[in-house]
Each structure stands twice: as C-alpha cells, then as structure tokens.
C-alpha positions in Angstrom: 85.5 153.3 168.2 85.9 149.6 169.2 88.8 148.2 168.3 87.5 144.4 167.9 85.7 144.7 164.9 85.1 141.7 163.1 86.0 141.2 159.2 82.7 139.3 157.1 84.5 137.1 154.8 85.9 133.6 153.6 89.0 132.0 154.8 91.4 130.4 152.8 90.5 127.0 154.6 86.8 127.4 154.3 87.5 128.3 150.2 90.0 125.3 150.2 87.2 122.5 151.9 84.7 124.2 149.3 86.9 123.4 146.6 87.8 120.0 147.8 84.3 118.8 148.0 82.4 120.4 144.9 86.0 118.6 143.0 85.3 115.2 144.9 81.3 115.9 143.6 82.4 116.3 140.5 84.5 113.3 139.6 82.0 111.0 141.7 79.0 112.1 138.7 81.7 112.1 135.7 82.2 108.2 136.8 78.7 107.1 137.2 77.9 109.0 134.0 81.0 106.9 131.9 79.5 103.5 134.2 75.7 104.6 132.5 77.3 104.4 129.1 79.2 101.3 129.9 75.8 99.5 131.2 74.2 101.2 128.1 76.3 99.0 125.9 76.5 96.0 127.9 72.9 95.7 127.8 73.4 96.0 123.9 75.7 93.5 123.6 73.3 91.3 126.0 70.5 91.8 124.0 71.9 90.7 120.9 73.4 87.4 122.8 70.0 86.8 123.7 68.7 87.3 119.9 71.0 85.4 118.6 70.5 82.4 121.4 67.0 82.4 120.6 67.6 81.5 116.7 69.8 79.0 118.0 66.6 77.8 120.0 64.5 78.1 117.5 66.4 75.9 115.4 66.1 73.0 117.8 62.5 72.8 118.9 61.5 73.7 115.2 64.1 71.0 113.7 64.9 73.4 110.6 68.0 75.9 110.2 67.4 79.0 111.1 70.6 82.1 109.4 71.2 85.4 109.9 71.4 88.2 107.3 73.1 91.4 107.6 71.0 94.4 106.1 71.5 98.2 106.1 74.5 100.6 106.6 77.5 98.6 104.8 75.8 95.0 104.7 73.5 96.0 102.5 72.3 94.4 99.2 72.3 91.1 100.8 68.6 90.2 100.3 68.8 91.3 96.9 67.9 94.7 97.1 69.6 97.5 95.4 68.4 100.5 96.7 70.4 103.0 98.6 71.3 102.1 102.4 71.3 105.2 103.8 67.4 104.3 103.5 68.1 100.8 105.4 68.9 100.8 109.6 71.3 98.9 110.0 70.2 95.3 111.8 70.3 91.7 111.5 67.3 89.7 109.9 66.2 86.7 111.1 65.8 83.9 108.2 64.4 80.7 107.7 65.4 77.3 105.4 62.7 75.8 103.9 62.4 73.8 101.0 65.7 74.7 99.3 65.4 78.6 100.1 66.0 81.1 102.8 63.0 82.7 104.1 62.4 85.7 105.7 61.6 84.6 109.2 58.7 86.4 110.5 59.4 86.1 114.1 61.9 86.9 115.6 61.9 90.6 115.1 65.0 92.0 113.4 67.6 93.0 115.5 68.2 96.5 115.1 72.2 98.1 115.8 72.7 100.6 118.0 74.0 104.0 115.3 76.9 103.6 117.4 78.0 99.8 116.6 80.2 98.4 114.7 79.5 94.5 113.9 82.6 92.8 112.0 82.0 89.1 111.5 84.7 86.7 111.5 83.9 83.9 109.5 85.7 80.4 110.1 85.5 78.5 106.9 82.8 78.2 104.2 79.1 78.1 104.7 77.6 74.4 103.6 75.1 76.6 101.6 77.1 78.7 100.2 76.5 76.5 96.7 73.2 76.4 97.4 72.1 80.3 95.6 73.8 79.8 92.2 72.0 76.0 91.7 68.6 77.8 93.2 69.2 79.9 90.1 70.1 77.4 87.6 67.0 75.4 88.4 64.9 79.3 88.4 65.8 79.8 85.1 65.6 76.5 83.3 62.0 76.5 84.3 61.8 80.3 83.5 60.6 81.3 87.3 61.9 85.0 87.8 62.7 84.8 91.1 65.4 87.5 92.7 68.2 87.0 94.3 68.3 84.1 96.5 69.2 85.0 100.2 72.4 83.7 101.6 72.6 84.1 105.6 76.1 85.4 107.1 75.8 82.2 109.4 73.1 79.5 110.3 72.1 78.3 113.6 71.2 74.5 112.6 69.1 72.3 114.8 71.9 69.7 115.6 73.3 72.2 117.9 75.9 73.5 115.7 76.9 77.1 114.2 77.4 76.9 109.9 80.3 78.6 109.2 81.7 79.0 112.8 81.9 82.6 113.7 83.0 85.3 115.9 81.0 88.3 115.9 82.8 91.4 117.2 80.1 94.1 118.3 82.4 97.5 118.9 81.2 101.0 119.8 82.4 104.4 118.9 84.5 105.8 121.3 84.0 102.9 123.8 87.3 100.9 124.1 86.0 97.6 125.1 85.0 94.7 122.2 82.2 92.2 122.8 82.6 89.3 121.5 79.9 86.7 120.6 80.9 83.3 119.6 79.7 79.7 119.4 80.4 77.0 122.4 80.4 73.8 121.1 80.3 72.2 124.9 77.8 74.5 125.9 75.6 74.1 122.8 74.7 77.9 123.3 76.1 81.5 122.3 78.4 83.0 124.8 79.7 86.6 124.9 82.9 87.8 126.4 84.4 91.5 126.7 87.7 92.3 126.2 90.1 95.2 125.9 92.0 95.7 122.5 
C-alpha cells in the first residue's frame, strides 16, 4: 500500500478565492442594475424637459400661449370632467389659447407619467388667466351657450419668452431618492432641469 496517496478535494484558499470573486461578481451587477434604474429615470425626467421645452417653442414660432393641464391620478377634474380617475393615466395635456379659451392642443402628444412619479408643482404667484374662466362663463350664460367647464392650465408657456405663473416642477420617484427639478430660466429663455438630493 503506497503511502503517498493523494486527497481529491477543496482547500480552504481555493474555497476562499471562490468566494471572493462570485462576492466581487455580485456587487459589480447589483450596481449596474441600481445605475439602469437611475438612467431609467433620468431619461424620464429628460423627456419631460424636452416636452415641456417644446411648448415653450411652440409658443414662440406660433406667437400664441401655449399651458399645461394636469389630468389623471390626483389632478384630475381639471378639464371639467368628473368621472372617476382611476379610469384617467396620469399625464400632462398640452393646451392652446385661442380666442378667449384654452384649447386642447392637438400636437404635442400628452405627456404621459411614469406609474412611479410623483409631479408636485410649485406655483410662484397667480396665473394672469386665472380670471379669465369665471368671465368665460358669465358671458356663456348671458347668451345661454352651455359650454362646460372652461380649462385653466397649471402654467402657460407665452410667446414673449416667459413662464405664467413661474413654477418649479418637482418630478420624484418611488423609492428613488433623488428629485428632478424643472424650472424656468429667465436668461436662458428655456426650461432647465437640475437633480438634487433631499
């Protein structure tokens, strides 16, 4: 019997290395899955900068003001519609002024949320047509036109280069730390978005 017989097996060092790399493996996918989310809501965030930029542009080739109307989930019932908003996505319509009255623009497309957004809108002031819906239905009525609500944008984008009322919107998503924020720049004549950490 030979006395140099060998033993088939692990050491502890292989194990050890093994552990070490399928641990460094690990942590390297966990991180470029949380980056994939991050880009994933960046590129939301970037998307509605860019909707929201071309109102703005709209506005100033067109020469008329162009608003924004917030319609589904909790911002619901602004265009005059009661039904339930569960039945509403939540997104942003694009409207028109024209002769007195908001229109619903038919380009560009709404803007639909992501279900895991969270717009608030901080509004800076009153809108100049915020009077505008109650004489719109005086004059209905005294000329008994039954005409529905009147729609009254969150803000307007006007053709002057300006933002009516001045506004930051902050776009949030669950269980994502970081708040983009969209806002006007006077200088820049444009809609700029910055992200920040509560």
């Amino acid at each position: 019997m030979s006395l140099n017989r060998r033993y088939t097996g692990f050491t502890l060092l292989e194990v050890l290395a093994v552990i070490i790399i399928v641990a460094t493996l690990s942590g390297m996918s966990l991180l470029a899955i949380n980056q994939a989310f991050d880009r994933r809501y960046e590129s939301h965030a970037d998307q509605l900068q860019m909707w929201l930029q071309q109102l703005s542009d709209l506005a100033a080739l067109s020469g008329g003001a162009y608003g924004v109307v917030h319609i589904g989930g909790e911002g619901n019932g602004e265009l005059g519609d009661d039904s339930p908003t569960a039945a509403i996505p939540e997104q942003l319509q694009a409207v028109v002024y024209y002769k007195n009255s908001w229109w619903v623009a038919t380009e560009p497309a709404p803007f639909g949320l992501s279900s895991e957004a969270q717009l608030h809108w901080d509004l800076q002031g009153e809108s100049q047509f915020a009077a505008r819906p109650e004489q719109l239905s005086a004059m209905s009525s005294a000329v008994n036109i039954d005409k529905a609500q009147p729609i009254l944008p969150v803000i307007a984008l006007l053709p002057d280069g300006y933002m009516d009322p001045v506004a930051r919107l902050k776009l949030r998503f669950k269980g994502h730390d970081n708040v983009f924020e969209l806002f006007w720049d006077d200088r820049a004549a444009r809609i700029e978005l910055r992200r920040s950490t509560p």
